[in-house]
Structures are given as C-alpha cells and as structure tokens.
N, C-alpha and C positions, 0 to 999 in steps of 0.2 A: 706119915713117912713110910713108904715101900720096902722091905725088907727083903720083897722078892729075890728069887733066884733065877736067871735068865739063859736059856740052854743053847741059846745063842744070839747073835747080833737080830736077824731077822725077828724072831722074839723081842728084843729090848726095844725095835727101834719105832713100834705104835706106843709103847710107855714114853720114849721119851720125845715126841709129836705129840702127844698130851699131857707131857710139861711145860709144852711150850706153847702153851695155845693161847698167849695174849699176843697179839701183833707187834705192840710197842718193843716186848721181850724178844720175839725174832728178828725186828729191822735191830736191834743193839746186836744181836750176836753176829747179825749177817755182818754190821760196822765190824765188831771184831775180829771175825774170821778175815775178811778184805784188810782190815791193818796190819795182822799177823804176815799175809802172806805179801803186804807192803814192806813189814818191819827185816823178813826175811831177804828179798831181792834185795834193798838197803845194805843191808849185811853183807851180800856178796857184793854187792857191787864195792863197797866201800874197805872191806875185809875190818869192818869195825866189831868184834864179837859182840858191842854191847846193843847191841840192834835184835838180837836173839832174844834177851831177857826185855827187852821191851816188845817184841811177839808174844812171849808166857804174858806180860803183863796185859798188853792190848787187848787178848783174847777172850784173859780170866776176868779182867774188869768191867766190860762191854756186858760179858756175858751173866755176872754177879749181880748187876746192878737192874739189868731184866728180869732176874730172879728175885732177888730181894724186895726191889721197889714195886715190882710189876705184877709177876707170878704172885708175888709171895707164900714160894715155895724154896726147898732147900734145893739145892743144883745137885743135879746125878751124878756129877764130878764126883759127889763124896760119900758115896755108895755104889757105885760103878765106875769107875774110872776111865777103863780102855773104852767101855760101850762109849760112854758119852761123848770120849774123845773121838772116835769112829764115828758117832751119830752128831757129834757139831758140823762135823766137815761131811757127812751123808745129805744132812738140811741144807747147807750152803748149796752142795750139786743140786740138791730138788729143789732149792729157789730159785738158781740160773735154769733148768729145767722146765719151772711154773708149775710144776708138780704141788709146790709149798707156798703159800700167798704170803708176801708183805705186807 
C-alpha cells in the first residue's frame, strides 16, 4: 500500500494507470464512469434526486469490484481522494482518446 505523497495530479496520475493495469478492471470503471454520467442526465431529465446517489453507487461499485476481484489492490479512493476522482474521469477521456486500451 502507497503512502506516497503526490505534489500534483500530473505526478499521481502514472501511479494511478499502474493500479489500474488489469484490463478487466478498466472496461468495469469505464461501465461505471458511462453509468454515472447516464445516472446524472436521468436525474435531470426526470428531476428525481435519487438518480444522483445511484451515480455515487454506479461508479464506486463498477469501480470496487475491478479492484477487489481484479487488481486486487485497495482503490486510490482511500488514500487519495480528489486524485483518483480527477484520474477516473482523466482514464475515461484517454479511453475515448485511445490513449488508454480496453
């Protein structure tokens, strides 16, 4: 487990491209991050707030079960917070990109 200290995004975000180096574990976050921002337009469009807590859940679940089952490693979530949040949706851009392989 990384204890690091990261002096900025640019820094954190080859650590966290090498958490995530099982394939299986990026096509579930990629599902996730696409549910989230499914769960979101839902929500507006419907003005149902509980479409939001099912984005937190979509996202963190998808993305949990790639770590746990997959990586098996603990998720940056819970040692970096903002980074990882930044760096889910930085991988999502560099897999529409092709920058990042499925």
């Amino acid at each position: 487990m990384s204890t690091r200290r990261f002096d900025s995004f640019a820094d954190f975000y080859p650590f966290y491209l090498a958490e995530h180096a099982n394939r299986v574990s990026r096509r579930l976050h990629f599902i996730g991050s696409t549910g989230v921002l499914a769960c979101i337009v839902v929500g507006i469009a419907t003005g149902h707030a509980w479409w939001y807590l099912g984005a937190v859940f979509c996202g963190y679940g998808f993305a949990w079960v790639g770590h746990f089952f997959f990586e098996r490693n603990r998720p940056a979530t819970f040692r970096h917070p903002v980074y990882s949040l930044i760096g889910d949706w930085a991988m999502y851009r560099d897999v529409w990109r092709g920058r990042v392989k499925l």
